[in-house]
C-alpha positions in Angstrom: -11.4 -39.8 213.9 -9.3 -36.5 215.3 -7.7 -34.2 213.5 -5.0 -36.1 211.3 -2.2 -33.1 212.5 -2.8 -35.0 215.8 -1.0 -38.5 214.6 2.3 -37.0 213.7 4.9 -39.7 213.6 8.0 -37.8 213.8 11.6 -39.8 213.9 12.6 -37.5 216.5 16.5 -37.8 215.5 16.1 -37.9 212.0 17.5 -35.0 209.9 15.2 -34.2 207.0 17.3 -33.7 203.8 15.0 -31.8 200.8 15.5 -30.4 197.5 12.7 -28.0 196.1 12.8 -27.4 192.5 11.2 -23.7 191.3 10.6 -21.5 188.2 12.6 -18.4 189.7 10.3 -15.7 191.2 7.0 -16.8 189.3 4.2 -16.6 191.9 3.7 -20.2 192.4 7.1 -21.0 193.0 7.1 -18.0 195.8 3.7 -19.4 197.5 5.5 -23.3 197.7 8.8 -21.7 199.3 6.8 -19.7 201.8 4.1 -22.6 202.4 7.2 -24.7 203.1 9.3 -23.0 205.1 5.7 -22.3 207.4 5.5 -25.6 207.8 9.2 -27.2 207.9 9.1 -24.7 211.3 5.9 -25.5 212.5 7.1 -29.5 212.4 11.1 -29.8 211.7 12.2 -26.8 213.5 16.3 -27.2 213.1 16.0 -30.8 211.9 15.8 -30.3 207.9 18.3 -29.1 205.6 16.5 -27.4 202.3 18.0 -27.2 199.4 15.9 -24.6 196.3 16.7 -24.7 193.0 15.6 -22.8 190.3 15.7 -24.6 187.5 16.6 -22.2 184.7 20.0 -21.5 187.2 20.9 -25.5 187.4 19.2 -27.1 183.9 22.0 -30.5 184.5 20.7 -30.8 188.2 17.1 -30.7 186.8 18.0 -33.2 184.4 19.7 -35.6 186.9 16.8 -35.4 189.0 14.1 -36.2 186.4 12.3 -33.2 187.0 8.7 -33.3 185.5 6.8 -30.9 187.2 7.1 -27.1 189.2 7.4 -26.7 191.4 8.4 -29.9 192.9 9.2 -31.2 196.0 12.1 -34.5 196.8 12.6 -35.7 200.1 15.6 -37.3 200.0 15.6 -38.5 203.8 14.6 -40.2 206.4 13.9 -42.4 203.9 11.1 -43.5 201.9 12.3 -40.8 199.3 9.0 -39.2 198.2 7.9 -36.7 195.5 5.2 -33.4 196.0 4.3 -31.2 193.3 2.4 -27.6 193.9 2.7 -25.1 195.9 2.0 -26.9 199.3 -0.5 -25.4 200.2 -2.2 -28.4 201.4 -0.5 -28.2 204.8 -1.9 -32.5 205.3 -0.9 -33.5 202.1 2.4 -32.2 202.7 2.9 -33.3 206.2 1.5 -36.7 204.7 4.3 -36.5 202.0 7.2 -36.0 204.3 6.2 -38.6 206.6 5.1 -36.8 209.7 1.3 -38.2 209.7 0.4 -41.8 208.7 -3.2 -41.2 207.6 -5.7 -38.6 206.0 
């Protein structure tokens, strides 16, 4: 099978619209923003809009949103919306998660 990195399915046009939801400056919520950002320029260079919330600064938005785990991950669009929890650190689940590759 290849390397599953090698199958990415990128909607060349598309704008990527995400919201990641932290717990301030804990460690873990540090490692997911720096995982992601590695990665959103590795794969969506100037085609994503990120939006990160802490959740103790924005408790209604956290509420709207459902919010059961941090950090968490919503991609909003292209759609399917999807949902990742960690730190994304799992640079294949993530890429999985956002749509980019089809298969593990």
């Amino acid at each position: 099978m290849g390397n599953p990195i090698n199958s990415i399915q990128e909607d060349e046009d598309a704008t990527y619209k995400l919201k990641l939801f932290v717990n301030g400056a804990s460690s873990i919520s540090l490692r997911a923003i720096h995982n992601l950002k590695t990665i959103l320029h590795e794969h969506l260079e100037n085609r994503y809009i990120l939006e990160i919330i802490d959740v103790h600064q924005q408790p209604l938005l956290v509420n709207s949103e459902d919010i059961v785990a941090i950090p968490l991950l919503i991609k909003q669009s292209p759609l399917p919306s999807r949902r990742l929890i960690g730190d994304m650190s799992n640079k294949v689940k993530v890429l999985k998660g956002l749509g980019l590759i089809s298969k593990i």
